[in-house]
N, C-alpha and C positions, 0 to 999 in steps of 0.2 A: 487521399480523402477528397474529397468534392466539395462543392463552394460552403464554406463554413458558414456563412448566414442559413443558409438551407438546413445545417444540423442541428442551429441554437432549438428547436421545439425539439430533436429526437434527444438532445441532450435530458430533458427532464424527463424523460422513461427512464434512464437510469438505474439501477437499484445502486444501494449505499456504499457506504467509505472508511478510514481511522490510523495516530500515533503521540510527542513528547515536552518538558518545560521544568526550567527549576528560578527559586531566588536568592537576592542576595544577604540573607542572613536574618533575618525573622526578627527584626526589632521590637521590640516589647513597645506595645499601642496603647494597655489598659483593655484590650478588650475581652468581652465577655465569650469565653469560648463554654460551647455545648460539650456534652460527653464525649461524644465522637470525634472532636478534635476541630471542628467547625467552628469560625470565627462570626462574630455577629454581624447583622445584614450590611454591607459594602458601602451604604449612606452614611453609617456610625462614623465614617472618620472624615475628614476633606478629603478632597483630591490632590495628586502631587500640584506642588505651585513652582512656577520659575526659578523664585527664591531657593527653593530645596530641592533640587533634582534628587530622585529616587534611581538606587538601582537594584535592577533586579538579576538574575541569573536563568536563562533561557537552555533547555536541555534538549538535544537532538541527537540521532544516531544516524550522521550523513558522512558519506564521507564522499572520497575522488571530486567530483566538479558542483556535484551535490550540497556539501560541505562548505566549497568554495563561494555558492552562488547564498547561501543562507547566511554567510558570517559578511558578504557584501551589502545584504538585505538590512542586516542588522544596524554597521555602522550607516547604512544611507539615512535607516530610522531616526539612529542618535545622534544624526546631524541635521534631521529633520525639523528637531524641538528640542528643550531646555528643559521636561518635565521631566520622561526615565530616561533611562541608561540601562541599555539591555546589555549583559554579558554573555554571550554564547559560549554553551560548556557541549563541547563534542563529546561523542561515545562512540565504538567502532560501529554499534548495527544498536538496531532496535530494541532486543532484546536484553542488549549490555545499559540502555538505557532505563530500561523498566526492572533489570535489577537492584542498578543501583537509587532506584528511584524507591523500592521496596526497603532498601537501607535508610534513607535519608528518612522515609514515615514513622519505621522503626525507631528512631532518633529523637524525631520532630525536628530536625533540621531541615526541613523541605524547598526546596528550591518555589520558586512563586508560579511557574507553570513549565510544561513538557511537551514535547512532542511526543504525545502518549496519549492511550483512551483504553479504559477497562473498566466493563460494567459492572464486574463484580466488584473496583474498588471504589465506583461512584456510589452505590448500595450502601458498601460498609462506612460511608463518610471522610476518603480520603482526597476525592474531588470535591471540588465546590460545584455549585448549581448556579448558570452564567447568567441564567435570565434578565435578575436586575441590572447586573455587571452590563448588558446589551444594551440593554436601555436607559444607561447613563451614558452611552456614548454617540455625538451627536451626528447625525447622517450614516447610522448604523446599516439601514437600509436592509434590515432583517429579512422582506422581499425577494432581494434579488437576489439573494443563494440560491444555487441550484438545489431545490426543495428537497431530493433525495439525500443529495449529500448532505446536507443541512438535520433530516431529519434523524439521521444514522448519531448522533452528538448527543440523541435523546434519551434517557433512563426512565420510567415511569412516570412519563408526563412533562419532565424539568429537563433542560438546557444544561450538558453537562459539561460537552465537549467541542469546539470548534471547528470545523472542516477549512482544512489548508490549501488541500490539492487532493485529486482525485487520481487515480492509478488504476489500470489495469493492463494484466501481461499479455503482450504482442509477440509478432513473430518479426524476426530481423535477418535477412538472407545478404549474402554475398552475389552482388548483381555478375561478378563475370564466371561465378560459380555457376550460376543459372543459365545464362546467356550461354556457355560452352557445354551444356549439356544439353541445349535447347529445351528445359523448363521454360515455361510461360506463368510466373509467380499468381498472377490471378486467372487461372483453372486450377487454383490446389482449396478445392473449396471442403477438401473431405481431411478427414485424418489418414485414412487409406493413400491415399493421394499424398500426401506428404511422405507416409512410408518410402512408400513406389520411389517417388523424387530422389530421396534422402538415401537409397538403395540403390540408384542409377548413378549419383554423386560421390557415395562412397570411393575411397580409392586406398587397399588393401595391398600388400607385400608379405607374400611366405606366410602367408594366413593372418598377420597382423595389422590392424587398421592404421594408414598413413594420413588418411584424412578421412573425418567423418561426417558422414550426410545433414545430420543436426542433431543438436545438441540441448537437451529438455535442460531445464533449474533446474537444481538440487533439492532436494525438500517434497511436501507434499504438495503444494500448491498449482503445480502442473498439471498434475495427473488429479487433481479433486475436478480442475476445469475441465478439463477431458469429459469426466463421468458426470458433471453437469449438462457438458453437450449432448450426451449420451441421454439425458432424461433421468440421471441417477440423481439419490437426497440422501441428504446423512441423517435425516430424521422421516419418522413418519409422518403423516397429514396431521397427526392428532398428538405428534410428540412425544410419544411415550416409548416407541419402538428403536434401536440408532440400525440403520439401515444401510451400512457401510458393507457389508457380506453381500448384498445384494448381487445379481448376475452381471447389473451396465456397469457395478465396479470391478466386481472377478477379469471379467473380460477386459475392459477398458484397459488395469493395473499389468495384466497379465503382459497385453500386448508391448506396453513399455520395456518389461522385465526382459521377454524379447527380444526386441528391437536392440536393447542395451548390451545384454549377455550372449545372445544367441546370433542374434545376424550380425551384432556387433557394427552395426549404422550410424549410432547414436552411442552417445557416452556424457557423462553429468563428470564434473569437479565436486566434491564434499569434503567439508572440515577447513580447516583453517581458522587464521584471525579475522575475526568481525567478517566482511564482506568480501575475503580477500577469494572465497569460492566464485562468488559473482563477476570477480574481475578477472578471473581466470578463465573462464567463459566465452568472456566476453573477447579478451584477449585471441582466444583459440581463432575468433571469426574474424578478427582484425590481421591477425599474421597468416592467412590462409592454412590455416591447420581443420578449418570447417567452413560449411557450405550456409550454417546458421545456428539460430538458438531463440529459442523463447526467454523472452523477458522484459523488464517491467519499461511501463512508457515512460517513466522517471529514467531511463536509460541512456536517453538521445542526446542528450549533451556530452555524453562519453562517445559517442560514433559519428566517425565520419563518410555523410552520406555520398562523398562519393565514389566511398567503395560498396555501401551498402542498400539497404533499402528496405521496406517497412508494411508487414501486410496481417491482418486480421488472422488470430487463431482461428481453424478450421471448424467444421461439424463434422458428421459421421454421414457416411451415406444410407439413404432411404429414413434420415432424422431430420436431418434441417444445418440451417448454420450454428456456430457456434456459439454460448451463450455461458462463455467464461463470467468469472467476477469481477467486477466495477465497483471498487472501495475506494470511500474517502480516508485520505489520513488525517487524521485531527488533534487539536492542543487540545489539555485542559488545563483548569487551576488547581492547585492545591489546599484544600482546606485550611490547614495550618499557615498557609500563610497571610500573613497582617492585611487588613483591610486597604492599608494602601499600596501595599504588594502589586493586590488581587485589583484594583484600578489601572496601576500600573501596566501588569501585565495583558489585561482587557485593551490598554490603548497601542500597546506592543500589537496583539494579535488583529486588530481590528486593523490598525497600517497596516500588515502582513496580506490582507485578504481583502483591502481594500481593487477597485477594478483595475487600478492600473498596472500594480505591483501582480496580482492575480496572473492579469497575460504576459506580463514578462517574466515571470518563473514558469509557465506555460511554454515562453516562446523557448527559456535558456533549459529546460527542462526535461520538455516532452511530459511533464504531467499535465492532468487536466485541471481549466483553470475551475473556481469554485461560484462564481459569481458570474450569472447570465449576461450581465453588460460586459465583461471582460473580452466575451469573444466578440462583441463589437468595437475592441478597441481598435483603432487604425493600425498601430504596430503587428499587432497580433494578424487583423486579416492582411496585411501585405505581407507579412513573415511566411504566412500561410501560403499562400500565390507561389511562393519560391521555394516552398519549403515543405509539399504536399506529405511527408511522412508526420509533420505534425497533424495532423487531421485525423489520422488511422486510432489512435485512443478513442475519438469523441464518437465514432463511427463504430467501434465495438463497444462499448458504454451503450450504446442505445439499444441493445438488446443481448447485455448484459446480466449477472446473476446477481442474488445480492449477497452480500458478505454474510457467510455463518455467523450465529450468535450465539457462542458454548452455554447453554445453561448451567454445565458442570462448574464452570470456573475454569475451564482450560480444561478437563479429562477426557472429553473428548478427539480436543485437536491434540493433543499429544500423543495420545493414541495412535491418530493416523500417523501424525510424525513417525516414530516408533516404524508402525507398518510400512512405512515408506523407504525408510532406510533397507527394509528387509528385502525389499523389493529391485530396489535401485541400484545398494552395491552392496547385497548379500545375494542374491540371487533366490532367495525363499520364494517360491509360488505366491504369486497374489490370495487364491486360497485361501492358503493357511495363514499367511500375513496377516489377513482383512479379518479372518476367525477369530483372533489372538485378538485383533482389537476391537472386532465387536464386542466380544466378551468382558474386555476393560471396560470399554466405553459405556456398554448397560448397567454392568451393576455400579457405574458411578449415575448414571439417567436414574437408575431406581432405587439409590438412595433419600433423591429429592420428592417423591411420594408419600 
């Protein structure tokens, strides 16, 4: 990336971001809770006092260095002050986190906030609305969030969810992969281009691949970027159509299916526990069994760059460059939890995303920080200096996509899921893949009518 002051204004082009939180045991306040489970507004009760240290229970799905650097974050917090006591409760991935988070609502045992964001559960009343929660806390500095990510937190008007750190997936090559094949990493500005590379890189025995050119993620979310870059929408202009069959995803998905099963270039890891796909991935590139892989800029504290190095997903030739997703991950609160939970947690997340914490989970990360002064922090721009693969996030962010919003409640992106797998390691035609899930996917869009 290139001089990071230069990128702080393309940073707020951006499109949006989102993830998890729990507490420590929901003691009975007296307060007046709404139908929904909604506790009365955050003023009703004091704040935690020195006297009475509060704790709460903090829920995240990190794991490998991730993991590591959030439960250091934690205790720095609860040595910071004498009000909470944040408890960090791991989960293997994301979505191990928002199930069990689905149990605890179930219960009303709720933890006091998550590294989670779901708008259909902020609708139904199972987050809270941070607003006041913001502006009880002093030097909030509401301002200096990066406005997109900031805004992505929003439900119908109200502050639901908190932006942590900002992500989006990069390309990660092996430099003497490149160097001995004489690629030159910046002219791979197409995805043809990559092919081609990744083709030349390959290196095959008695027809079977000994090392592969690169290596897409598992899931859908590679291949949605792709057909983003392509000028493809999972919706129509006017939302009522899901647009997922379309040609720039046949073609796009197809190509993949290709490249994976047929020229056998490229090859994905699937299944396993929690993230144990992602490391396996990841791995392949680290032990020379591949040339690269797409993945996320939360990644870079797992690699070491100096076997590696760090470059912008592609575009499509005769399209333009690439114009992947740039999401925020985000906290919220939990409604049921006690109003001095819900303080609590608010002074937990606000350290978290305070500027200076911001670029040092930036710098040990590779995510993007959330807070515009952060990349002026001096650690961060001299990390930077030495450390150019941190820059490449903030540099495809700025003309980035912005994260899908399921109006279904999820039926949509399951869908694609679904059609993804069928594509990746069934080998079903993108076609018929993308048909099967249009067809899901609308007649759950045209239930909502």
């Amino acid at each position: 990336m290139m001089n990071v002051l230069k990128r702080l204004s393309a940073l707020s082009l951006v499109a949006g971001f989102t993830m998890l939180t729990a507490c420590g045991g929901n003691a009975s306040t007296g307060n007046v809770t709404a139908a929904n489970g909604a506790s009365s507004s955050p003023s009703a009760e004091a704040a935690p006092t020195q006297n009475a240290p509060i704790t709460i229970e903090f829920w995240y799905g990190l794991g490998g260095k991730l993991g590591e650097n959030m439960e250091a974050l934690i205790q720095k917090f609860n040595a910071s002050q004498q009000e909470v006591i944040v408890k960090g409760i791991a989960q293997a991935d994301y979505t191990e986190t928002e199930q069990k988070l689905q149990a605890a609502i179930a219960t009303g045992k709720v933890p006091a906030a998550a590294l989670s964001s779901n708008v259909d559960w902020a609708r139904k009343g199972y987050f809270a609305p941070i607003d006041e929660l913001m502006a009880l806390q002093p030097d909030f500095n509401k301002e200096d969030f990066v406005q997109t990510f900031l805004n992505q937190g929003q439900v119908d008007g109200k502050q639901y969810f908190l932006p942590m750190y900002g992500t989006t997936q990069v390309m990660y090559y092996r430099k003497d992969a490149f160097e001995k094949n004489g690629i030159d990493a910046s002219t791979l500005k197409t995805w043809e281009d990559l092919a081609a590379a990744a083709a030349k890189m390959t290196v095959k025995d008695g027809g079977k691949t000994t090392f592969f050119g690169w290596e897409p993620m598992w899931g859908s979310g590679n291949m949605i970027d792709a057909v983003l870059s392509k000028g493809g929408t999972i919706l129509s202009e006017d939302g009522k159509q899901v647009m997922i069959d379309s040609k720039e995803w046949i073609e796009t998905w197809d190509l993949f299916r290709k490249w994976i099963h047929e020229d056998k270039i490229m090859r994905i890891h699937s299944g396993g526990q929690g993230w144990e796909y992602w490391y396996k991935t990841i791995d392949d590139v680290m032990k020379n069994q591949s040339a690269g892989y797409t993945g996320s800029s939360g990644d870079q504290g797992d690699l070491d760059f100096s076997i590696v190095s760090a470059m912008e997903q592609p575009g499509w030739a005769g399209i333009g460059e690439g114009k992947p997703v740039a999401q925020a991950l985000m906290a919220g609160i939990l409604s049921k939890a006690s109003d001095s939970e819900k303080q609590a947690a608010m002074k937990w997340l606000t350290y978290f995303t305070n500027a200076e914490n911001t670029a040092s989970w930036s710098i040990n990360t590779g995510y993007i920080s959330v807070r515009q002064s952060a990349l002026q922090d001096s650690a961060f721009v001299s990390f930077s200096e030495s450390n150019p693969q941190i820059k490449i996030p903030l540099m495809q962010a700025s003309h980035g996509s912005a994260p899908f919003q399921d109006p279904t409640g999820g039926k949509i992106n399951d869908a694609l899921k679904i059609a993804a797998d069928k594509v990746q390691i069934e080998n079903i035609p993108a076609a018929q893949a993308l048909k099967e899930a249009q067809e899901t996917a609308q007649a759950a869009l045209d239930k909502l009518k």
